[in-house]
Structure formats: C-alpha cells, structure tokens
C-alpha positions in Angstrom: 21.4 -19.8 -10.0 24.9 -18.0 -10.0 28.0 -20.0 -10.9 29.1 -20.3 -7.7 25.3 -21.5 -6.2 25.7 -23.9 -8.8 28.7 -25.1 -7.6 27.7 -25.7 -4.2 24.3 -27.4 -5.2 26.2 -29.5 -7.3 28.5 -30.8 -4.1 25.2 -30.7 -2.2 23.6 -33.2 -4.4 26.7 -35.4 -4.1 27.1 -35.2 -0.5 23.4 -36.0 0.2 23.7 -39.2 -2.2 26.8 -40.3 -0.6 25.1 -40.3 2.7 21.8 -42.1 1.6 24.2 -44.9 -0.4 26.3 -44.5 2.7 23.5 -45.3 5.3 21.6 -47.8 3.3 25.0 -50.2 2.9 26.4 -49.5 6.2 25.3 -51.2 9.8 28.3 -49.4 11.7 26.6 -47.3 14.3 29.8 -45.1 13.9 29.4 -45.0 10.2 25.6 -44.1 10.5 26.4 -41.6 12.7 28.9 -40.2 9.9 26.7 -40.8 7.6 24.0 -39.0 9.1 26.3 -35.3 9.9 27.0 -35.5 6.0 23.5 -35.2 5.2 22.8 -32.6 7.5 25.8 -30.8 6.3 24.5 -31.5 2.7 20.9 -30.1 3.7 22.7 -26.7 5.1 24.2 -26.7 2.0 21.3 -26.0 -0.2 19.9 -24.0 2.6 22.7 -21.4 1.9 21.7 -21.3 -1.8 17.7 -21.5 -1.1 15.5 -20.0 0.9 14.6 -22.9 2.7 15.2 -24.0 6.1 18.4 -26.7 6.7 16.3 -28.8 9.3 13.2 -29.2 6.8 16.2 -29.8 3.6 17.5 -32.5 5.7 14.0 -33.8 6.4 13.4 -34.3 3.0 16.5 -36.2 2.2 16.0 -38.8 5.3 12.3 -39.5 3.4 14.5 -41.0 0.7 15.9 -44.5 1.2 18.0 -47.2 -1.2 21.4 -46.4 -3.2 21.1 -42.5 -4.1 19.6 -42.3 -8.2 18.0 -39.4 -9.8 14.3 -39.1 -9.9 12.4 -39.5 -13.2 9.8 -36.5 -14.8 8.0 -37.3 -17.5 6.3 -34.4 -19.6 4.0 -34.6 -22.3 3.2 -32.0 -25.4 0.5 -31.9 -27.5 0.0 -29.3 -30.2 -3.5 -28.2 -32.3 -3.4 -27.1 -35.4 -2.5 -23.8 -34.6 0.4 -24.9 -33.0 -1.4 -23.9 -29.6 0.5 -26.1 -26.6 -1.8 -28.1 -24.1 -1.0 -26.4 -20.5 -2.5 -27.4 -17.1 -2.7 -25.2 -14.2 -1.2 -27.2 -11.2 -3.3 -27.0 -8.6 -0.5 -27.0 -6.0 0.9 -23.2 -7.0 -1.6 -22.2 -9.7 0.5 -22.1 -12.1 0.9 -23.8 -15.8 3.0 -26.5 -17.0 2.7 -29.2 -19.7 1.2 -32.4 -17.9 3.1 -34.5 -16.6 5.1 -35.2 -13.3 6.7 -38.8 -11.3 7.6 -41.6 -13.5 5.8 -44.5 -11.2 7.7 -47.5 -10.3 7.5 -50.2 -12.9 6.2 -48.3 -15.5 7.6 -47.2 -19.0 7.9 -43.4 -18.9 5.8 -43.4 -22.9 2.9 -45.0 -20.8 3.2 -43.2 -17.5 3.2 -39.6 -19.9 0.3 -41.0 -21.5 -1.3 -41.4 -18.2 -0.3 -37.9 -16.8 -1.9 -35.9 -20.1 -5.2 -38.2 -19.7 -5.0 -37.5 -15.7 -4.2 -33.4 -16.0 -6.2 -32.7 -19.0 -8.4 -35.4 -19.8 -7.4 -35.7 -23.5 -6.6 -39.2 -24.8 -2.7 -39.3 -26.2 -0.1 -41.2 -27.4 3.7 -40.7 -27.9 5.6 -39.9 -31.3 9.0 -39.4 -30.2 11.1 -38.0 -27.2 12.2 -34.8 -27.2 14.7 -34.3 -24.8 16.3 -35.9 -21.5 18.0 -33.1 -19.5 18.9 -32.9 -16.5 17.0 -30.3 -14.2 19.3 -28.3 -12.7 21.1 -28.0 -15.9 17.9 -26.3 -16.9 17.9 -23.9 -14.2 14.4 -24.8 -13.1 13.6 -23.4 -9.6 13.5 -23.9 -6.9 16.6 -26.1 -6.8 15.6 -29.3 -5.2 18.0 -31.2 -3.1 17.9 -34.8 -4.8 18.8 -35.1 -8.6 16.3 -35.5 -11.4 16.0 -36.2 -15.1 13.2 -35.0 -17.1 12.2 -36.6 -20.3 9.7 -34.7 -22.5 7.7 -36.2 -25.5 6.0 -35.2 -28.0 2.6 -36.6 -28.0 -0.5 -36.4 -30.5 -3.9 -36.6 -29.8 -6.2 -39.7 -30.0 -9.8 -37.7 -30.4 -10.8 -39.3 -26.5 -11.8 -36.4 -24.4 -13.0 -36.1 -20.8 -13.2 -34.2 -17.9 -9.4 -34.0 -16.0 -9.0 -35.1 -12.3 -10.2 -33.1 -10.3 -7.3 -33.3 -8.0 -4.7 -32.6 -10.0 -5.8 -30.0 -12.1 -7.4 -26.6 -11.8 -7.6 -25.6 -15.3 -6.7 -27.0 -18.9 -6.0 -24.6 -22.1 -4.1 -24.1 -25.2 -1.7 -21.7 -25.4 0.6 -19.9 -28.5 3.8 -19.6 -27.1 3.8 -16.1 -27.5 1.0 -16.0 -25.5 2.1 -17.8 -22.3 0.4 -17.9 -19.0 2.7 -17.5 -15.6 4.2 -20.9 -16.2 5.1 -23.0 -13.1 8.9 -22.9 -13.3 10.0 -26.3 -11.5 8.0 -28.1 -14.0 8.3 -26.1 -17.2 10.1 -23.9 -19.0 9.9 -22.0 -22.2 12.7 -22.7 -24.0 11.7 -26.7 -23.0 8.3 -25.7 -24.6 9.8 -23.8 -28.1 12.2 -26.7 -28.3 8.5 -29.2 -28.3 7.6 -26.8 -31.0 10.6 -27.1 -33.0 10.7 -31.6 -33.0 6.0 -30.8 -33.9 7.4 -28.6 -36.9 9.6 -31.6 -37.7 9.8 -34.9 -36.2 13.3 -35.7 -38.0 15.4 -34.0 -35.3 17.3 -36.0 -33.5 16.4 -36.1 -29.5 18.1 -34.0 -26.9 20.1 -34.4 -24.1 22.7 -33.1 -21.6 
C-alpha cells in the first residue's frame, strides 16, 4: 500500500476496534447506536483503500465479538538438505505458502504450528526456534484485512513421520529453492518472510525478529 493507504488502514483498524470494545462494554442503546456508525465508517474506510465492498467490510467486523485484539498466524518452515522450503498450495486461491494459518483457542502457537505442517503437508515436525513476530500489515501482505494480526513464524525440523495431507486443506505439497518459487499466496507468505527462515536454518544463533 501507498503511505497514505497506510495511513488510513491504520485509523481504520483503530476505529473498527474502538467500536467492537465500544459495543461489547456498553448497554446504552445510544452508545450502540454510536458505536455501530463508527464501524460502518471504519468498514468504508478500508473500502476506499481495497477493492472490496463497505457493506461486506462492515459484515466482517460485526462477526467479531469481545474487547478488539489482534488475531494470531502461526507459520511453520522446514528445510531439506538442499535447503529446499516445504510450500503447500492453499486450496482456497491455489496458491503456495508455508503451512500454517489460525492459532486455535487455548493452544500454544509451537503446538498449533506443529499441527498445521502435519495437517497441510502431512510431515511430522517439531519447533527449534521462532523466527519472527511481525505484524501483518507492517509486512505489506495483501489484501489488507480489516482486523489486526500478528504472525509468528518458526523454524521447524522434521521428525521422519510422513503421511498423506488433509485433503481439505491442501491441494498440493513440494519443496522449493527460493530461487525457484512458485506464485506464492501473498496474504500468507512472503519472500523476504521465507529468505529470512533461510537465514535463522543457516544459523540458529540469530536472535528472533520482530516489529
């Protein structure tokens, strides 16, 4: 996005967690009411950066209920001996992405990434470090989405277990150079997320990343 999209997706994202704090605290019909506009005025908001309609923006945000926190991604990267990255195609846009996706309720994001790589790919895993917790938009993924998330991405080794992947959540499963990249699925994964995977596998001494 351009600096100044950024700037109003950035007061978009407050707005629209003002008014889901706002309407979870309040029982003021008046202040629902309120509370209600500022969502809608948060969901035209990102319609005027996106190409996506305000009503369906705003649809989205009312699905979300409680005091406004950012969602959690967890993303997992294995690497072969030939420094090939695991890659599943997601069967929702056909693209690739390192598995991975919702941190479930309750659960420790090294277990749930665990769970995600065994899920997408079928390969048995388990964590050696974290990577990297940034922030999505600060990553530029797209398309922008209208709540805030964090996305934490480990670097995982494999246990030797392999069997067949879900067949709902995955389409296909490969190793990739990362010279050699398939169309990768944007929202999910990017390739400087990917070289900086590469760079912790080449040496697990550096320190994790963050915004």
């Amino acid at each position: 996005m351009a600096a100044q999209d950024d700037a109003v997706y950035a007061l978009a994202v407050r707005l629209a967690g003002l008014a889901q704090s706002g309407l979870t605290y309040t029982q003021n019909p008046y202040e629902i009411d309120r509370f209600t506009q500022i969502r809608a005025v948060a969901g035209e908001l990102f319609a005027a950066i996106s190409s996506l309609d305000a009503a369906a923006i705003t649809a989205v945000l009312s699905l979300d209920t409680g005091y406004a926190t950012p969602k959690v991604d967890v993303r997992g990267a294995l690497f072969d001996d030939e420094e090939r990255v695991l890659l599943t195609r997601e069967r929702n846009d056909g693209l690739w992405s390192l598995p991975g996706g919702w941190l479930d309720a309750g659960e420790a994001p090294s277990v749930g990434v665990v769970k995600e790589i065994r899920e997408e790919t079928g390969y048995g895993a388990q964590v050696l470090k974290l990577v990297g917790c940034w922030d999505r938009a600060t990553r530029g993924h797209l398309p922008a989405f209208p709540i805030g998330v964090v996305k934490l991405f480990f670097l995982c080794a494999g246990t030797g277990e392999v069997q067949p992947p879900d067949e709902l959540e995955t389409l296909d499963v490969g190793w990739f150079g990362l010279d050699d990249l398939p169309p990768l699925s944007l929202g999910r994964v990017n390739e400087y997320e990917l070289r900086r995977c590469r760079a912790h596998h080449r040496d697990h001494e550096l320190p994790t990343e963050f915004d």
